[in-house]
C-alpha positions in Angstrom: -155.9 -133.5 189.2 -154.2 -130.1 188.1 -150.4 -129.8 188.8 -148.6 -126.6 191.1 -144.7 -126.1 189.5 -143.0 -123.1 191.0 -140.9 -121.9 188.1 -138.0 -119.5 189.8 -134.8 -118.1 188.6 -132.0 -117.2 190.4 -128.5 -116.5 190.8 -125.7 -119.3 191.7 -125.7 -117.8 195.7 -129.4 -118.8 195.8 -131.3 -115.0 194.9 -133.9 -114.2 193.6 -133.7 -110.5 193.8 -130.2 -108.3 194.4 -129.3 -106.6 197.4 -131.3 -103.6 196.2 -134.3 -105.2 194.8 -132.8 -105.8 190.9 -134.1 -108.4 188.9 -131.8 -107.1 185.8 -130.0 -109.8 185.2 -131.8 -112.8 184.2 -131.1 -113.3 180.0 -134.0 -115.4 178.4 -132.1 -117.0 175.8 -133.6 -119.0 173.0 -134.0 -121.9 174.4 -135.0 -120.7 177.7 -137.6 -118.8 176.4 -138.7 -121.6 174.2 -139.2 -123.5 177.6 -140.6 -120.9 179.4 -143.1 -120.9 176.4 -143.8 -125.1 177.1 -144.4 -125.0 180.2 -147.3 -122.8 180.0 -149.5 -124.1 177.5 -153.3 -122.1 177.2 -155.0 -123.0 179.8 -152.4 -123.0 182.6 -153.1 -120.5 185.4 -150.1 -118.2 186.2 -149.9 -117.7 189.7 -148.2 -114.2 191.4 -147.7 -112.9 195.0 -148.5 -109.3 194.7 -145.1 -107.9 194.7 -143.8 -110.3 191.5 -147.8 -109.6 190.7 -147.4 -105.8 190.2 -143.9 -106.2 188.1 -145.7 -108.2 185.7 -148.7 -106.0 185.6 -146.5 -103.2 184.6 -144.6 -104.6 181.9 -146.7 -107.6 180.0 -149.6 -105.5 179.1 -147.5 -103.2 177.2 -144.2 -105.7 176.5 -144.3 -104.9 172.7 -143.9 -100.7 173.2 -141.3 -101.6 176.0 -138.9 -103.8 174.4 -137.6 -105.7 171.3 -136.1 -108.6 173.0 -137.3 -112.0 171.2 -138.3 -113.5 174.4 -140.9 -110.8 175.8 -142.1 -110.5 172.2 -143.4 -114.3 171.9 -144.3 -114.0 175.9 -146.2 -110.9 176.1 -149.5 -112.3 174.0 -149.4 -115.5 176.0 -148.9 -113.6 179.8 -151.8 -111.6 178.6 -154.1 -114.4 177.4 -153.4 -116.6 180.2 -155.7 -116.6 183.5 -154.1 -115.3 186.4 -154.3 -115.4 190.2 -152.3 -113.3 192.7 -152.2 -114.1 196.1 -152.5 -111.0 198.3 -154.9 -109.6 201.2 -154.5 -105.5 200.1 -154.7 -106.0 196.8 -158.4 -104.8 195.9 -158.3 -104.6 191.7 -156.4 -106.6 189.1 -157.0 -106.3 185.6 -155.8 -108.9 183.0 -157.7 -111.4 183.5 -156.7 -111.6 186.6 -158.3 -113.2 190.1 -157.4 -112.5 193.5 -157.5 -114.5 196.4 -156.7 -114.3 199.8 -157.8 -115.7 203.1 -155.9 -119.4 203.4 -154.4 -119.8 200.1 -152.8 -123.3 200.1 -156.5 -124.8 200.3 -157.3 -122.5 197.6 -155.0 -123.5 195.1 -155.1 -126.9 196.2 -158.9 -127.0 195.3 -157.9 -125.7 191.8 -155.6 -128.2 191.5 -158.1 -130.3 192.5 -160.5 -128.9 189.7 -158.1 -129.9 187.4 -156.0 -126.5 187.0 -152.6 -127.1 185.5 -150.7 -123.7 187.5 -147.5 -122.0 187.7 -145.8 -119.7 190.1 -143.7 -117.0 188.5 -143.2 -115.5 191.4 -143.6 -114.8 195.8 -141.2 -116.3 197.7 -143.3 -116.2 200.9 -145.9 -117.5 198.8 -143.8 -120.9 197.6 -142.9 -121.6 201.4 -146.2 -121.4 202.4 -147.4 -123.4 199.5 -144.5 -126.0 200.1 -145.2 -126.0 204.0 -148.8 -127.5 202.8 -146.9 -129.9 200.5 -148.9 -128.0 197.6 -146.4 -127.6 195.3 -145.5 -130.6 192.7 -142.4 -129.5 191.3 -139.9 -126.8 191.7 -138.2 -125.5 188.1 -135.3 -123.7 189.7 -133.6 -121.6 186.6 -129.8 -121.4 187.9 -128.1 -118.0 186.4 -124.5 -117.6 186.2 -123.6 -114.4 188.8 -123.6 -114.0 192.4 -125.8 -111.0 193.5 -123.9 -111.2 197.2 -127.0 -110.6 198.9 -130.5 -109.8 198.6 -133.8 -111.4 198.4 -133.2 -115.2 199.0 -134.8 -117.9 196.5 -136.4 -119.7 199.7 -136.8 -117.8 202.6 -134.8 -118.6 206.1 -137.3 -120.9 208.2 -139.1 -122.6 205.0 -140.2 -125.7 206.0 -138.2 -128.5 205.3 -139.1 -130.7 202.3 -137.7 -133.6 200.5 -137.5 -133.5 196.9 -136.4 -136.1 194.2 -134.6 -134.7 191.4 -136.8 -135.3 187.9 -134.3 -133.9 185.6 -131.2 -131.3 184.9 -130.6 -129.0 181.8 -128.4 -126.3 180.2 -130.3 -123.5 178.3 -128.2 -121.7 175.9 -125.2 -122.1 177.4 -125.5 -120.1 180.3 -128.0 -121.4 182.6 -129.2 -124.4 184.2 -132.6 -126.0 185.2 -132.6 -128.4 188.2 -136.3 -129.9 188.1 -137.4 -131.5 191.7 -140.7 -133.5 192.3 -142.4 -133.6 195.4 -140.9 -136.9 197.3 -143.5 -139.1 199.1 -144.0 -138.1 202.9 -142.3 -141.4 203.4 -139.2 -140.2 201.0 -138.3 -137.0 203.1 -135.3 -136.5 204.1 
């Protein structure tokens, strides 16, 4: 059985976006990036709602002419080997290796799972609550950044289902963030 971990950073007021769409200020340090890099060895499916989806599309394939930051550098040939899925019904075309699916995506992506897929989301908030209101994600890797954006684009959206969640481990990365890492807690556990 394949394993769902919805990898998000955000800021300490809980967004994922600013007030006007920015998503500017999340710093990969070293050791971020070097987790970032472990938690998606080959084979592990990286998973996009079609607005995170078409962010990516527009910077990975071309990382190396767009920047010189360490992070994208080592990233860029592994976001461009890895297969991909995005969730979306107007999408029509994705290139990169890259699958679509719509229709009723929690059985979906619970059949990969079930097929032994090992997947991450990078990135859909409307996507993770559904997926959590089917109790199809495993973990959550929530990437805590130090500034409060004051508004904007919440982490998980008002009216996501409630979920209990045990908490699997905490760390600092470089200094400046922190990862809070939550399992799934038994239908028994919840709170």
């Amino acid at each position: 059985m394949g394993k769902l971990i919805h990898f998000v950073h955000q800021s300490l007021d809980g967004y994922i976006e600013g007030p006007n769409g920015e998503f500017d200020w999340p710093v990969m340090g070293a050791q971020l990036s070097a987790y970032s890099r472990e938690l998606t060895p080959e084979g592990t499916v990286f998973l996009y709602g079609r607005r995170v989806w078409e962010m990516m599309a527009a910077f990975w394939p071309e990382a190396e002419k767009l920047s010189d930051d360490p992070h994208d550098l080592a990233f860029a040939p592994l976001w461009r080997a890895a297969p991909k899925v995005v969730v979306s019904t107007t999408l029509t075309a994705a290139g990169f290796n890259t699958r679509i699916i719509s229709g009723n995506p929690a059985e979906q992506i619970a059949d990969m799972k079930g097929s032994g897929a090992d997947l991450v989301l990078f990135g859909g908030a409307e996507l993770a609550a559904h997926l959590t209101r089917h109790r199809v994600i495993d973990e959550y890797h929530v990437v805590v950044h130090p500034l409060l954006l004051g508004g904007g684009r919440p982490a998980f959206p008002a009216g996501a289902h409630r979920t209990g969640l045990e908490l699997a481990d905490t760390r600092p990365f470089d200094g400046r963030t922190v990862l809070l890492r939550y399992r799934l807690a038994s239908s028994a556990d919840e709170a």
